[in-house]
N, C-alpha and C positions, 0 to 999 in steps of 0.2 A: 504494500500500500504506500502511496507515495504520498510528501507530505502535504500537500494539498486535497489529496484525500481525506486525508486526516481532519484537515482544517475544516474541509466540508461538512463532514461528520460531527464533529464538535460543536459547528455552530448549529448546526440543528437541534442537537442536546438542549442547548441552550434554550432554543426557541422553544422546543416541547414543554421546556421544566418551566420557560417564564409562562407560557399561557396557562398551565395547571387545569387542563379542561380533562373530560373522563375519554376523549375520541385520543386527545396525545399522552394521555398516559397510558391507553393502550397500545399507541404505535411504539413507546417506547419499551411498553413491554415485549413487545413483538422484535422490536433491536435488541433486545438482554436474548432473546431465542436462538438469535442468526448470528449474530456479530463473535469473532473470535479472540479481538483484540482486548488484550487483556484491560489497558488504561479506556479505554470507550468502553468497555463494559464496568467499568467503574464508574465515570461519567455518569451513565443513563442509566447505572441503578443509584446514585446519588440526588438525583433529578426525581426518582421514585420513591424517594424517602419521607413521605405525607402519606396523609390519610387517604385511600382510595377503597373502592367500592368491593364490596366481598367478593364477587365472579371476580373480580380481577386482583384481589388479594388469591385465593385458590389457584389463578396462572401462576401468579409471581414465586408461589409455595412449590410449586415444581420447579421454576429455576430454580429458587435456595436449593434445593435436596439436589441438584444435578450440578451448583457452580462449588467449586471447593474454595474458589477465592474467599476470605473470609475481610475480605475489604466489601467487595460487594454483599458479603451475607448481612453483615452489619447496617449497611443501609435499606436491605430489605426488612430485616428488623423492624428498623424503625417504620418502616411503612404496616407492618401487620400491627404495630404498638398504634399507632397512631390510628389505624382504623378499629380499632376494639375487637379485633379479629380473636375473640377469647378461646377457641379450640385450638389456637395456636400457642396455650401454653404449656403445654405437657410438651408436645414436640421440643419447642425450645429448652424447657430444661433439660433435655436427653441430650442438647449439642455443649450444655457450657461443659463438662467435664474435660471434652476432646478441644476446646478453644483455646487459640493462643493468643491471638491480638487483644491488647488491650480494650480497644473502644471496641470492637465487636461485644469480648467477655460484660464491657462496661452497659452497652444497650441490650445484650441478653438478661442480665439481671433486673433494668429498670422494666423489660417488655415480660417481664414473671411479675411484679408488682401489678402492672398496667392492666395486666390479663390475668392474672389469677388470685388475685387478692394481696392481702396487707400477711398473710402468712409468706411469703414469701423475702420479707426484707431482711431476717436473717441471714437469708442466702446472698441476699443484696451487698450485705454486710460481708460475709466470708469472701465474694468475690475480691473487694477492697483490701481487705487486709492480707489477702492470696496474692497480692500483686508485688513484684517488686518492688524493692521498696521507693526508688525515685519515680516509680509509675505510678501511686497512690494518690497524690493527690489531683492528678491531672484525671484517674479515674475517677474520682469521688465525687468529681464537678460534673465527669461525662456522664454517673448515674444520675444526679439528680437534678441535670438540665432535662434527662431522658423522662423523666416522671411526670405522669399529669396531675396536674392538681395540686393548690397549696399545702392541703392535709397528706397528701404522700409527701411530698416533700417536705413538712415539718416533720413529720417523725421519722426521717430519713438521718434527718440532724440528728432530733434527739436520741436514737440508736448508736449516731455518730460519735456523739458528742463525748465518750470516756473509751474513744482508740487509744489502746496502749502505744502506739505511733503516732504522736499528736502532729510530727509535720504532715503526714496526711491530712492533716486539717488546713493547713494554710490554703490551698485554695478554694475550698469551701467558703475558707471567712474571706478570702476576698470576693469571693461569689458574690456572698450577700453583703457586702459594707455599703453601698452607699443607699440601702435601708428603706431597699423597693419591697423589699420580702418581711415587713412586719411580724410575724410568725419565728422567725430564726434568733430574736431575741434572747431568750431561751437556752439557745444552743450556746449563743454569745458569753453569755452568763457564765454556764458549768464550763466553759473551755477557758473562761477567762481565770475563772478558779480553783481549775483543776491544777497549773502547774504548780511543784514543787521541787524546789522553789522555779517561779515566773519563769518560761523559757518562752521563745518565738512565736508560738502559736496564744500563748496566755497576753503578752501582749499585747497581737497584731488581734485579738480577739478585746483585749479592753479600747483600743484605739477605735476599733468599730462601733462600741456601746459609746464612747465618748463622741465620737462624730454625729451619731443615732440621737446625743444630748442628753446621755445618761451622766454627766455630772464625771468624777473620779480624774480629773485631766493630771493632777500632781501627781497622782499612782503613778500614771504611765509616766511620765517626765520622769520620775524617781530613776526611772531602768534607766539613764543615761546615764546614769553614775556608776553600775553597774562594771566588773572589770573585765568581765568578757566582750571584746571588740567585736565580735561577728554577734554576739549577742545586743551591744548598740547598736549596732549597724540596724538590725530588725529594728530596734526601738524607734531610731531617728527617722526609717522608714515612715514609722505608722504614726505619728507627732507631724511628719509632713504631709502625709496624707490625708490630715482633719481638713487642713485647709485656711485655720482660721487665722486672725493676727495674734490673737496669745499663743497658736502653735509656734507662727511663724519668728514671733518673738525670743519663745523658750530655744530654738532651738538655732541664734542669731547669738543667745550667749555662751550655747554651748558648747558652738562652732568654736569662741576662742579659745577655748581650753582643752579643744581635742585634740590627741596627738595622736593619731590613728589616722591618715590621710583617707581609707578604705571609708570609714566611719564616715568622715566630712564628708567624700566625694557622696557619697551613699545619700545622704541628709540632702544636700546642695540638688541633687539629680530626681530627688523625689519630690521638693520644692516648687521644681518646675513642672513636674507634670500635675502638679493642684492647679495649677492654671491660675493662681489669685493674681492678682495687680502688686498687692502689699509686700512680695517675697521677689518685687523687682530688685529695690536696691542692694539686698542680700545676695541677691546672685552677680552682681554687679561690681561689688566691691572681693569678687572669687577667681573675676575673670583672669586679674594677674598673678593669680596662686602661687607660691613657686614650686610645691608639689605637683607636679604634671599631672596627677590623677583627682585629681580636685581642680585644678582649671582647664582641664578636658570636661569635667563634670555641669563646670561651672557655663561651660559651651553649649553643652548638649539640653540645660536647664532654659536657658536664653531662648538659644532654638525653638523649642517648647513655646514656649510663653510667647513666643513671637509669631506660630502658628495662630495662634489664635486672633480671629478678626476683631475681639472685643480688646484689644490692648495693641493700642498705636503707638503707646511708650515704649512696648517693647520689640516693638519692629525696626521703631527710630535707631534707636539701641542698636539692635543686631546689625542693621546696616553699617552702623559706626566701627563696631568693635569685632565682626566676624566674616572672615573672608567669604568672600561669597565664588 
């Protein structure tokens, strides 16, 4: 196939998966039948990853049992989860055993919740902690985007919420930090006070109740003081991430007295993506850092802030001071 073949084919994907009508989601199903190529058959079962209608969930259940790719199974997944396709849960728990992809494993156990009830979250759970350990929390986030419904997903947390692997938690709580998922409070809470003593995830878990306007800001500020430097580094993360000018202040006097350049750069680069106006001059007086990794930081923060169309100061700025 040449690549203009290709191209042709891709853009059709395209156009099938943007109309989302029941006539192109059969021709696409009809493409997953014929087509050999491995990456287009990823494509147009990625494109099939929504809700569709049962006769044409029953086709698609014959591709899964006949494609072994387990890139494509996983977005077929999600298409039988998304249509309440509930006879497809036994099936599916007979494949996690033999699975090895992450996000496959990761949407096979939210489409066992979705389809066959709330006894199934244990297993949801086992998958998670079954995972490598740097795949966990990239999985944890893939279960419980996969989940419908606010109440699956709060007690997804709260099951969550005492992993004896708390960095498995960290992207969960960035999941929920800026406090669209009222519900995960909860989860916030017992992770915030579960460390012993405070490590990364207890933190980046108070930082969230503190942006949420749960009060406790000195708690968190405390952890700067703390004498593990990868352990600030998290803190001064989650201090810039509130956004606000008391963060942004606390953590302007912090700056002077850190001597962990890792630390400052860390602090200075999470400042900027708050996107606030008030963490200009802070980044401004970094640009001449003489630590190279904090006014690299101090660049890349700028940059940031200068993206953005609501802050003309800080466009000014970057035209002045960054090579373009």
């Amino acid at each position: 196939m040449t690549p203009e073949e290709v191209g042709r084919k891709e853009d059709w994907i395209e156009r099938m998966r943007c109309a989302r009508l029941p006539n192109t989601r059969a021709a696409l199903a009809e493409f997953l039948e014929k087509e050999e190529d491995r990456e287009l058959r990823r494509k147009a079962a990625h494109a099939l990853a929504i809700a569709c209608e049962i006769d044409l969930c029953d086709r698609l259940w014959k591709i899964f049992e006949a494609d072994p790719d387990e890139v494509v199974r996983s977005h077929l997944v999600a298409a039988f989860s998304a249509s309440d396709d509930k006879k497809r849960a036994g099936p599916l728990a007979g494949c996690l055993e033999g699975a090895r992809d992450p996000r496959y494993r990761a949407r096979l156990a939210a489409a066992l919740v979705n389809l066959g009830g709330r006894t199934w979250f244990d297993r949801a759970r086992e998958v998670i902690e079954g995972a490598p350990e740097g795949e966990r929390p990239r999985l944890a986030v893939e279960v419980f985007d996969s989940l419908r419904g606010n109440s699956c997903r709060q007690e997804l947390l709260e099951r969550l919420a005492n992993l004896s692997d708390r960095g498995a938690l960290v992207g969960l709580i960035e999941r929920v930090w800026d406090g669209k998922e009222p519900y995960a409070a909860g989860f916030l809470e017992k992770v915030a006070a579960g460390g012993d003593p405070c490590d990364a995830a207890g933190f980046l878990a108070l930082g969230a109740l503190v942006a949420r306007g749960a009060g406790r800001f000195e708690t968190l500020a405390a952890g700067l003081a703390t004498e593990d430097a990868e352990l600030r580094r998290e803190v001064a993360r989650a201090v810039a991430r509130i956004g606000s000018k008391e963060s942004s202040k606390t953590l302007s006097r912090h700056l002077k007295s850190e001597t962990d350049p890792q630390v400052s750069a860390a602090a200075i680069e999470a400042l900027g993506r708050s996107g606030e106006d008030h963490v200009l001059d802070l980044v401004e007086r970094h640009l001449g850092d003489a630590r190279p990794a904090v006014a690299a930081a101090a660049s890349r923060a700028l940059e940031k802030l200068a993206s953005s169309p609501s802050n003309p100061k800080a466009r000014k700025l970057a035209g002045k001071k960054l090579k373009r």
